[in-house]
N, C-alpha and C positions, 0 to 999 in steps of 0.2 A: 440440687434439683434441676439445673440449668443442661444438668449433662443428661439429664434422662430426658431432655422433653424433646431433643430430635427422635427417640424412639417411642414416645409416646404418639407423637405423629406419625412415625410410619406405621405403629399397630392405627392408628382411626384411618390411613387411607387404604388400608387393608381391609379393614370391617364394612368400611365405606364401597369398595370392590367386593365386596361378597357382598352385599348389599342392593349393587344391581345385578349380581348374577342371579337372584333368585330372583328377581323381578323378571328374567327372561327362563327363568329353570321351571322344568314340570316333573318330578313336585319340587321342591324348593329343598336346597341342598345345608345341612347344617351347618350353620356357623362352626363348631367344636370341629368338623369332620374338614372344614375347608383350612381353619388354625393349625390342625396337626400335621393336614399334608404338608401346610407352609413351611413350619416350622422341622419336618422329618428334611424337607428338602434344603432347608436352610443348613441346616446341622450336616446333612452330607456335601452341598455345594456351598462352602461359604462366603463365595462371591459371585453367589445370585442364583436364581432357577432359570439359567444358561438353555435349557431345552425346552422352555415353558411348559413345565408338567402339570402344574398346576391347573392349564387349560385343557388340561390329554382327554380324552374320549374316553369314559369308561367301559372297559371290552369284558364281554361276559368270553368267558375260557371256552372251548367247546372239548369237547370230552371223546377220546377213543372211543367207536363203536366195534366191542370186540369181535361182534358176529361177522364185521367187513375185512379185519387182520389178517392177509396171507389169501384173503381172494381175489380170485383172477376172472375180470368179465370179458377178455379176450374173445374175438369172434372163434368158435372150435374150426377147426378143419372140416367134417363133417358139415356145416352149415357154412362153408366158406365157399365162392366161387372158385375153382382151379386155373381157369386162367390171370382174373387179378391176384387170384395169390402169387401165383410163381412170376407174371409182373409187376407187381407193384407193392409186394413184402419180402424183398430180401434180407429183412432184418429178424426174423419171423428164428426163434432158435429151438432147434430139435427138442423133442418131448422128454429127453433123455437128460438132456444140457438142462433144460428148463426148471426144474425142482431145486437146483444150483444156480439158477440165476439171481445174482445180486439183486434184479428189480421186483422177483417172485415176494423178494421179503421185505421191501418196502411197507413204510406204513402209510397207508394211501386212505384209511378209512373215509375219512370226510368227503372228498372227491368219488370214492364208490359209493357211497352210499346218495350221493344227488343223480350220479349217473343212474343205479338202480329206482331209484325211489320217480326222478324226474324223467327219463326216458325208457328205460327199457323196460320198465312196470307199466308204462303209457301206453307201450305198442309204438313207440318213434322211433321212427329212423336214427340210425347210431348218431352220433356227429363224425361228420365227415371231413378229414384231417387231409389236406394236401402238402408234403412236405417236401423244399429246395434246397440241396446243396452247390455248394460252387467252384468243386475242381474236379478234374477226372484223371487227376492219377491215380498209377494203380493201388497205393495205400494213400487215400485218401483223407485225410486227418474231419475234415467236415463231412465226409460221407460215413466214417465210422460214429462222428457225433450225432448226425441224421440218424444213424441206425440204433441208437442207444435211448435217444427222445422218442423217437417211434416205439422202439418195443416200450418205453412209459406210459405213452400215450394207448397200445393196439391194448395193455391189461385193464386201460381206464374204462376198455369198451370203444375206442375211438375206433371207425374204418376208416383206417390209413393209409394213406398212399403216395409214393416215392416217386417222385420224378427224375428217371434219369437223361441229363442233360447232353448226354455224348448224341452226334447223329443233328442238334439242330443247330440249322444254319447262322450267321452271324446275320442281325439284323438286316432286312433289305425290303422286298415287295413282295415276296414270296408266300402270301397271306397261306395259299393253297396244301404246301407241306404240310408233310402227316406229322413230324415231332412238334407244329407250330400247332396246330389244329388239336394236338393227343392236350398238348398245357395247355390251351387256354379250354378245351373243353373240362380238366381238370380244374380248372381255377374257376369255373359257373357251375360245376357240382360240389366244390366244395363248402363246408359253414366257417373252413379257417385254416389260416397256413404256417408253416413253421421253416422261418429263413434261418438256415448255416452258410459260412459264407467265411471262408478264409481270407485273413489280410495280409494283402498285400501292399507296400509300396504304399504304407498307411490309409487304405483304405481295400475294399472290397471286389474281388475278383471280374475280371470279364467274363468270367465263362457264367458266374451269378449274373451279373447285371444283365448279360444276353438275356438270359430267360425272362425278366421282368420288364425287358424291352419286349418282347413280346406278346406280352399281356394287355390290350388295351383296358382303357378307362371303361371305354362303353363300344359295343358292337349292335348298332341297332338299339332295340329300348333293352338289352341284355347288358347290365353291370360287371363283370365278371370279377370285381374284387371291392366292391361297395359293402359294406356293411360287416363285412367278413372280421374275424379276429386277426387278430396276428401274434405270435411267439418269436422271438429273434436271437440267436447266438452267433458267435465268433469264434472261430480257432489262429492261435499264433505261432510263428516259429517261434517268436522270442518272447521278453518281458509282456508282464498282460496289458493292452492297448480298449481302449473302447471307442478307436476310429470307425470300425465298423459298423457295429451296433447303431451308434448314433447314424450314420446313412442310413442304415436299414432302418432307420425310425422314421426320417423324413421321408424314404420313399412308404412306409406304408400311409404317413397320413396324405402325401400325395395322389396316393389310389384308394383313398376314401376308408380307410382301414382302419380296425382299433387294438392298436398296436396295446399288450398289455403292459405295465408298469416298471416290472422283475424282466428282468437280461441276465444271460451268459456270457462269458468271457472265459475261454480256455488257455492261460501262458503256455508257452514251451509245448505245446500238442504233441510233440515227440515223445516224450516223456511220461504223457499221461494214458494211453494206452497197452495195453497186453502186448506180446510177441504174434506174429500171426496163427501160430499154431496152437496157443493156447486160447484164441477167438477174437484177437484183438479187441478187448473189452477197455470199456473209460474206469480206471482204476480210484480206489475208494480215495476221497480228499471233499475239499469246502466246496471247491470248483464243482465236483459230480453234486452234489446236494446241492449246488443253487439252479444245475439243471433238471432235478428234481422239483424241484420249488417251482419252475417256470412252466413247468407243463401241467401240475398241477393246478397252478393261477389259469395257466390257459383255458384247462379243460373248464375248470368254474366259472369265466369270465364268457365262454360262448356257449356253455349252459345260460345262462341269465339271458345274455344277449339274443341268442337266434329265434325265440319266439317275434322278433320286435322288431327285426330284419329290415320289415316295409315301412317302419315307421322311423326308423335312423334314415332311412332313403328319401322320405319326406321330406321336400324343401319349398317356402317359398317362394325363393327366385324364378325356380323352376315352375312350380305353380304360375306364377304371373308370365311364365314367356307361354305356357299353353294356354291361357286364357287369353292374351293378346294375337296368338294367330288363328286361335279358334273365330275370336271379333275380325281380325282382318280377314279368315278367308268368308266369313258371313256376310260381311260386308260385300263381298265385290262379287256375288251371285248375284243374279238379272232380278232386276224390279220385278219381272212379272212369275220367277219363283215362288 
């Protein structure tokens, strides 16, 4: 009897724990259903519920919508402007190519179906996708990956647009330049950005960081990267690194950003690409499917988000410095005003 009554008390401080979970559950979760899970997890982990499952979130499945399988809400040509097309969608693949593209067969339902149902059945404006890579040679390992998250993003229905970085100057005073003037006017039209950004030298390219030198906080009462989403990947020559990323995380929350959760990270970028003549395409592995994953987080995440834009800009502090110079400059207008 002596040897069971250590396990007679851990079944009462277990009953005692379900005990106050239902005092905070709505509706109140059965004892029998909350023992089995124990005991399922017991039985597989037998030193301990190591992940705390126990406490998991129960997630309703969400189920393939077949009608959205294999469609594409890409802007057509025909309703496409010709000059931001042919500047600023190089990624954009012939009609011919396109029935064969790996991303034509992606299964994207869930994301097409909030894009249709929440914007383009509204009459809203697409969301609007400004996308940074960060080398400019001539095969480009981050601007092939740029071009691969773009075409994910332009079938999600995103208007997309490609920033290229050749042509602007190394930071200086030169506000007036037309490559400084093209980004940042691109960075106040867009609802969210998507940084690639090869590393180097464990960490993230000059030729990237120029361009987000460039971008101020704020120009006048104009935000230009406040509120905005943000998407992040990295390309490596070598073993996979997440030096980058991580910078690219602190600068987005530095410019007021909401960097989403999921990252990419590309090992060996040499490696993972087509030959040029056959399109230099990001070839099938875990790596492409997590950049899959990230743009569809994206697109979800400034769905939700950009209705609400002026209210994440919303701040106290700020309140009370306009309210205090409001009070001082009333103050010091002439008594007889």
């Amino acid at each position: 009897m002596s040897r069971l009554l250590p396990v007679f008390m851990y079944l009462q401080r277990i009953y005692r724990f379900i005990q106050i979970i239902n005092t905070c559950s709505t509706p109140p979760i059965p004892a029998q259903r909350c023992f089995s899970q124990f005991f399922r997890t017991m039985s597989a982990a037998p030193n301990g519920d190591l992940n705390n499952t126990l406490a998991e979130r129960v997630r309703g499945e969400i189920a393939v919508d077949p009608a959205y399988q294999g469609l594409s809400l890409a802007i057509p040509a025909s309703e496409d402007d010709v000059d931001i097309r042919r500047k600023y969608r190089p990624f954009i693949v012939e009609a011919a190519e396109a029935k064969e593209d790996w991303i034509a067969e992606l299964e994207l339902s869930t994301a097409l179906k909030m894009v249709d149902a929440q914007i383009l059945k509204r009459g809203e404006d697409r969301l609007r996708v400004m996308v940074l890579h960060g080398s400019m040679r001539q095969r480009s390992y981050s601007r092939l990956l740029a071009y691969e998250a773009s075409r994910i993003l332009f079938r999600l229905g995103c208007d997309v647009r490609m920033y290229d970085p050749a042509g602007l100057p190394v930071k200086d005073d030169d506000h007036s330049h037309p490559k400084v003037q093209e980004l940042r006017e691109l960075s106040k039209w867009s609802d969210g950005h998507v940084w690639i950004s090869p590393e180097q030298h464990g960490n993230l390219t000059a030729v990237f960081k120029n361009q987000i030198d460039w971008i101020p906080l704020s120009t006048g009462s104009v935000r230009p990267t406040q509120g905005r989403t943000l998407a992040i990947a990295q390309v490596n020559g070598g073993s996979q690194s997440f030096n980058t990323v991580n910078s690219l995380r602190i600068l987005g929350r530095w410019m007021r950003m909401f960097t989403i959760p999921n990252q990419s990270s590309i090992p060996m970028a040499y490696k993972q690409f087509t030959e040029e003549a056959t399109g230099s395409r990001l070839m099938p592995s875990g790596n492409r499917d997590r950049l899959v994953d990230c743009m569809e987080e994206f697109v979800k995440y400034t769905i939700v988000m950009r209705p609400h834009f002026d209210l994440f800009g919303d701040r106290y502090s700020e309140r009370e410095e306009k309210r205090i110079k409001e009070e001082k400059a009333l103050a010091e207008l002439p008594a007889d005003m």
